[in-house]
N, C-alpha and C positions, 0 to 999 in steps of 0.2 A: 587255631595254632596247634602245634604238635601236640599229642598228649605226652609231655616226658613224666610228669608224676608217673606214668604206669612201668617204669622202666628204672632199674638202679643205674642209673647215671655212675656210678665210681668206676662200670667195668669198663668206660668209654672214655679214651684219651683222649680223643682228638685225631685230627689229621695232620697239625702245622705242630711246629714248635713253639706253641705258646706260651710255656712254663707259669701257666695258672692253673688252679683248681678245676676249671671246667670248661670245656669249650663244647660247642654244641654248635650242628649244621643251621641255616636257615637258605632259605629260596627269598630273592626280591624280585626277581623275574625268572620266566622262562622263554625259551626259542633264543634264534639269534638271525639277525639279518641276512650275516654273509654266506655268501655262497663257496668256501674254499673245499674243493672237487674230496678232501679223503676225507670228509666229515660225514656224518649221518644224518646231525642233527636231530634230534629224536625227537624235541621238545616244539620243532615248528622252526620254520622260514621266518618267522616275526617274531620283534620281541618285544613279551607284554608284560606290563611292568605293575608292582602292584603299587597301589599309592602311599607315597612316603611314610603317613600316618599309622599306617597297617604295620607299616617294615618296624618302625620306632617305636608301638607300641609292642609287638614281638621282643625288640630288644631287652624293653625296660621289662615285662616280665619274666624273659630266660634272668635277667638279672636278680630283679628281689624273688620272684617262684622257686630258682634254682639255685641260685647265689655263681651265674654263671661269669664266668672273666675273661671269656673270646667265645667269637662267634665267626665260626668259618661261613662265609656264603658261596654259595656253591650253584651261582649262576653261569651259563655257558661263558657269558658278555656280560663283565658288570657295568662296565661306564660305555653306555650305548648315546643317550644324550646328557647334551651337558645339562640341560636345565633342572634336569630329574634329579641328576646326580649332586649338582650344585646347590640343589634343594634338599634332597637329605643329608649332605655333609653339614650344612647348617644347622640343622633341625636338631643335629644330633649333640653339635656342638653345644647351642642354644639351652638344650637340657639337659646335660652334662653326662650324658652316655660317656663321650669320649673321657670322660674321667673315671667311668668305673669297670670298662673292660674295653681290648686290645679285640679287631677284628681281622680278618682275611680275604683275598677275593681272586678273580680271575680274570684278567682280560687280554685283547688285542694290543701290540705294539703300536699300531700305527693311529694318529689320529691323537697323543697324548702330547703333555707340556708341561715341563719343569711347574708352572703354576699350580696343576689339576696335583701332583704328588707333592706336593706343599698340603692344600687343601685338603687331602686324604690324608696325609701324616698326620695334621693337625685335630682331625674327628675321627682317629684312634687306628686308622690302620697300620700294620707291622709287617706284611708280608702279600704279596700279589704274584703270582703263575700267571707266567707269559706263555702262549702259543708260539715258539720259534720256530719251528718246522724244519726249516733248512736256512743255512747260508751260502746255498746259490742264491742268484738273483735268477737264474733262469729257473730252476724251481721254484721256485717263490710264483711264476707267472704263471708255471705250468699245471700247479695246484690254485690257482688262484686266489692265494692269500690277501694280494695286493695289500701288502707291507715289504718295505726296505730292509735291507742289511743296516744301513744311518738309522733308520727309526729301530732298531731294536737297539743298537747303540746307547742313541741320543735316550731311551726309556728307560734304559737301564742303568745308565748314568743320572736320572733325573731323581728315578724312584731311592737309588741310593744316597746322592745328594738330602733328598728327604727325609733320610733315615728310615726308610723301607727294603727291607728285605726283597731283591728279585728273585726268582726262581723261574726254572723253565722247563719247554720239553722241548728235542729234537725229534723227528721222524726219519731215522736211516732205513733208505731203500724203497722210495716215494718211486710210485711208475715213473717208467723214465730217467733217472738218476743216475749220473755216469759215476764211475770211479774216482774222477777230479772233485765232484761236486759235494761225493760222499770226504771226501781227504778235506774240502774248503770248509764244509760244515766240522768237521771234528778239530782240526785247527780255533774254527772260531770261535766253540762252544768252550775251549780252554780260555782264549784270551777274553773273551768275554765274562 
């Protein structure tokens, strides 16, 4: 695990808006699968995940070691499978993480459900960065996202439902990007 003893942790806020005492990065995986064309992906094509027990026991020590009360993760793709993921929401719930600090994460729109942000809300997450790219639909194909305009919607509406915090990012001026496409994404980044 990290060595934070070696570091004064006060000069370090955070990244989210956690309004705790301390929040502190952690990794549960690296790489990510997809192939969408402006990414670099630096961490690897695959993503390999460490095993639940590793992640939770990280947790529970940034907790009692640091006295930490969020933990940003700061994987490319957090909920890559459900099983993994359905297993450490558990885990975490089960020993009572989700009761002693608020976590963060990042993923893809597409491929979530009202359920899966229930289930995260409930083992402590408050906040998730969406990849939105654009609201073309034909950029979206052309960078190869392969997510919807409805699936950043229907996520956004889910994860708010849950009381989670959306956020996100646009990419104005993706190769290829007309003047309507750039006007359809800034439109829907407001009504969104």
């Amino acid at each position: 695990f990290p060595a934070w003893g070696e570091f004064d942790l006060t000069k370090y806020g955070g990244m989210t808006p956690h309004r705790t005492g301390l929040e502190l990065p952690m990794n549960a995986s690296r790489g990510c699968p997809f192939k969408c064309t402006f990414c670099c992906r630096t961490l690897g094509d695959e993503s390999r995940r460490r095993s639940v027990g590793s992640v939770v026991l990280e947790m529970e020590r940034n907790i009692e070691e640091f006295g930490c009360g969020s933990i940003a993760f700061l994987d490319e793709t957090f909920v890559v499978g459900k099983k993994w993921i359905g297993e450490l929401m558990d885990t975490i719930k089960k020993r009572g993480i989700n009761k002693k600090l608020i976590w963060s994460c990042a993923f893809r729109v597409g491929g979530n459900s009202a359920e899966l942000m229930h289930q995260l809300r409930e083992a402590g997450c408050f906040y998730i960065f969406f990849g939105f790219e654009s609201a073309s639909e034909e950029t979206l194909a052309r960078i190869k996202k392969r997510t919807r305009i409805k699936d950043m919607i229907n996520t956004v509406d889910w994860a708010r439902n849950a009381g989670i915090i959306p956020v996100g990012a646009f990419i104005i001026g993706l190769p290829g990007e007309t003047e309507k496409e750039f006007k359809e994404t800034f439109d829907f980044l407001h009504a969104l």
